[in-house]
Steps between C-alpha positions, in 0.01 A plus 500: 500500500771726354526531124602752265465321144224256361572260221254292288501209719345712856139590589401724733232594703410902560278620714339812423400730812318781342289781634235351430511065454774259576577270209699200450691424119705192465757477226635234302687444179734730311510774718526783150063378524438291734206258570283655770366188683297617748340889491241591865469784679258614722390883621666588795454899518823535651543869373108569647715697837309577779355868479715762589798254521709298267432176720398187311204384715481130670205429290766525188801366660307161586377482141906584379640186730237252431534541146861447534441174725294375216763606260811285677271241478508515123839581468592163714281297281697651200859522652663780261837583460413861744233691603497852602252780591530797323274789791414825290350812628243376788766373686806781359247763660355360800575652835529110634677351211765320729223369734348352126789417354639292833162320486512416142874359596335259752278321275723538115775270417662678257704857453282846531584803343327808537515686229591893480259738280792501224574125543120386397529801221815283379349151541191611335683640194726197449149296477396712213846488360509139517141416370574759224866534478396777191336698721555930478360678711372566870341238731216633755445208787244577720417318809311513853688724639746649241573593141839472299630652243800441314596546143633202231669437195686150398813599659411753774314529764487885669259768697418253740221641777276390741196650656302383796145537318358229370129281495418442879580904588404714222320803575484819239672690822808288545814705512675235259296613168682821478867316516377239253358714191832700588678164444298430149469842363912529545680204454211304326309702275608415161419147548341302247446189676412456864510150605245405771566268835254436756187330546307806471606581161451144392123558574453760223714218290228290547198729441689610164531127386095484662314801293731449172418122494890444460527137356861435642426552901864603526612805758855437350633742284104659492568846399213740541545793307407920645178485329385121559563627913237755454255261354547255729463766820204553342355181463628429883298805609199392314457155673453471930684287731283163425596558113863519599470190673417271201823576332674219533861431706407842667470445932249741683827660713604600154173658364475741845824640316483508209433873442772578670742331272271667229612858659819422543526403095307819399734695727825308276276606158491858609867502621664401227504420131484121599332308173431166636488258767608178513471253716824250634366136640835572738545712817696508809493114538653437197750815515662382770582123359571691207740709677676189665605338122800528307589740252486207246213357646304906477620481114266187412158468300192486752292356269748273338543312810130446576475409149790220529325380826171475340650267196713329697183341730261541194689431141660209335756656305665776632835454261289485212293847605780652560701450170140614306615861652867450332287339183231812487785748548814382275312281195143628521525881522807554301332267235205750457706802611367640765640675786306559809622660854727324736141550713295338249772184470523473926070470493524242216817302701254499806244380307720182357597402800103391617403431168410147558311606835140321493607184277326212751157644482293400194466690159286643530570715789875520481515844375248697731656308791854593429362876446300491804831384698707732411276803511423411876860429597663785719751609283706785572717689264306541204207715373176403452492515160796244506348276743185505236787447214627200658196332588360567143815407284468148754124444422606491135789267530181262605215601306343296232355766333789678483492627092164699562638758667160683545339278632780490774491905548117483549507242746779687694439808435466626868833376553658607167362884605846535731686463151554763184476376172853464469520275781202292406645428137840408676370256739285318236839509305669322741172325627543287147871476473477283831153314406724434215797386650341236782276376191807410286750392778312392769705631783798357326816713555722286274226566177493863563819591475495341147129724426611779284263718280665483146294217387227618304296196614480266833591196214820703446551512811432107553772450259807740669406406843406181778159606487331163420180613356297754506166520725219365218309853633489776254537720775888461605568587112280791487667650814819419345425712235341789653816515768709563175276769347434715780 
């Protein structure tokens, strides 16, 4: 099927021929961050050529087709809008990619593309881009059979290369290392951040979150810093191959790699002045729908949207959260006088709009269920420290024990390590300013618009206002008083 543009209303199927497994991602919803309702691949080997040759062998071509039989099986149980199959560098480089190719025709439905070296360099930046539309820098996606580089900042993409190196045909001897450090030492070298693609590099992800007992078991947005690398190599070098396999969500065809993608990083390190990586939870996939929306549709909040489509299927009043953002910002923080970044407000918006997230279960679990749910959601857009931020400031919208505040830090306080000080104090802030506002309204739009702070007691405030009494609780009056003295 022929398409150049997506709206909110499509899903699509993509199908993912790599080097090294074939993978199937269907996508539904707002297409800005979309759903992913179904996520399989299998191992293939496709970029495993035949010695001396760049054939793919039968052996690999059988396991390619099945796979995709299986896939149109899915994909007619799921009708989407489109599906497509995005081939990368096993089939770009093979000496018998039309016999493949012509094969793969016979038994898929939809459109296949096969992507040039700079195309999946472009596709695989605009999945950064759009999973961290901040993001400065220069993206390193390494696959079975090839690594990209390309370099980013929020309104340009440029030096844009491909290399046919990757996983599946690394040797120390490959005539491709020389080209690439060229490529890095030139055009790449004073780098801060390199963002990481591939499955390879999400293995040393998940040792990092393994060895430094991570509580939030988040690649997104993981940034592992020059000398936390080391360490980690380290630790990876200290353990054998049965070790490795008790990390969790790592497969055994990704352990047999793994020090390569550990070279290839220590090659980046000593390259270039790079700081940091980070980790993107988008690639390719996700660069190419990103590539088919509209300028206005590019221009909207990631995590807003997944946020709206959580409260919308979870949360009763979604008017009401929303105007406690216009209450917090216009009556609230003027009344005290503070002034906090425009990034500061957008985290504390986000976190109004799921603020009621969690109400049906019982009391006494609200508030580590709502936290739990949104710290396991797969947000994209945000840090990890604002992810923590908005699950906290949500846990003490419900929390009973809401006024001892220590209490709260100790019993979170692997959580509340992602914050600073600063960020802790504001999200308790806010934490009892909405505690506050669903204990004296309760979810009632119409009472607070008439809520204002220059009573100097809730009474007062009985008396200027619909507000019909005030809950017989000491607690709603204490938090109405320590809201005004902050």
């Amino acid at each position: 099927m022929q398409y150049n543009m997506l709206n909110k209303k499509d899903s699509i199927a993509v199908i993912d021929i790599g080097s090294n497994s074939v993978r199937l991602c269907v996508f539904r919803g707002n297409m800005r961050s979309p759903d992913v309702l179904y996520n399989k691949k299998f191992f293939c080997g496709l970029g495993e050529f035949i010695p001396e040759t760049q054939l793919i062998s039968k052996e690999a071509e059988k396991k390619c087709i099945n796979s995709i039989i299986f896939f149109n099986s899915i994909i007619d149980e799921m009708k989407p809008s489109h599906s497509v199959a995005l081939c990368t560098a096993a089939i770009r480089n093979a000496s018998n990619k039309k016999e493949i190719t012509n094969k793969i025709q016979k038994v898929f439905k939809g459109k296949i593309i096969t992507l040039s070296g700079r195309q999946e360099a472009f596709y695989a930046t605009l999945g950064v881009r759009s999973a961290i539309p901040s993001a400065n820098g220069t993206i390193i996606d390494m696959g079975g059979g090839s690594l990209e580089l390309a370099q980013i900042t929020p309104h340009k993409i440029k030096n844009i290369s491909s290399f046919p190196l990757g996983i599946l045909n690394f040797t120390k001897e490959h005539k491709e290392h020389k080209k690439i450090n060229k490529e890095i030492n030139s055009k790449h070298k004073n780098q801060k951040n390199f963002y990481l693609i591939g499955g390879a590099f999400r293995s040393i992800a998940r040792c990092y979150i393994y060895f430094n007992k991570l509580p939030l078991n988040e690649i997104h947005n993981l940034s592992i810093s020059r000398k936390n690398f080391y360490e980690l190599k380290s630790d990876i070098q200290k353990i054998g191959f049965d070790d490795l396999q008790k990390i969790p969500k790592i497969s055994v065809d990704r352990i047999k790699h793994i020090h390569i993608a550990i070279e290839v990083l220590d090659k980046v390190l000593k390259l270039s002045n790079c700081e940091q990586f980070i980790y993107p939870r988008y690639g390719i996939r996700e660069g190419f729908i990103y590539e088919k929306l509209s300028k206005k549709q590019r221009l909207l909040d990631p995590t807003e949207i997944s946020l709206e489509l959580i409260a919308k299927s979870r949360c009763r009043f979604l008017i009401f959260n929303k105007k406690t953002f216009a209450w917090i910002k216009n009556i609230y923080l003027k009344f005290i006088n503070l002034k906090i970044s425009s990034k500061q407000l957008r985290v504390i918006k986000l976190s109004c709009i799921i603020s009621d997230l969690g109400w049906e279960q019982t009391a006494k679990i609200r508030a580590s269920y709502a936290l739990n749910l949104i710290l396991n959601s797969p947000l994209v857009g945000i840090e990890q420290s604002e992810k923590v931020f908005i699950a906290y400031l949500v846990y003490l919208r419900h929390t009973k024990d809401i006024l001892d505040q220590r209490v709260i830090e100790k019993e979170l306080s692997s959580y509340l390590s992602y914050l600073s000080s600063d960020e802790k104090k504001l999200a308790y802030q806010i934490g009892c300013v909405l505690n506050f506002l669903y204990s004296i309204t309760k979810g009632s739009s119409f009472l607070l618009k008439q809520l204002d702070l220059k009573s100097l007691t809730l009474e007062e405030q009985k008396k200027v206002s619909s507000i019909q009494k005030v809950p017989k609780s000491g607690k709603t009056e204490q938090l109405y008083n320590l809201i005004r003295k902050f």
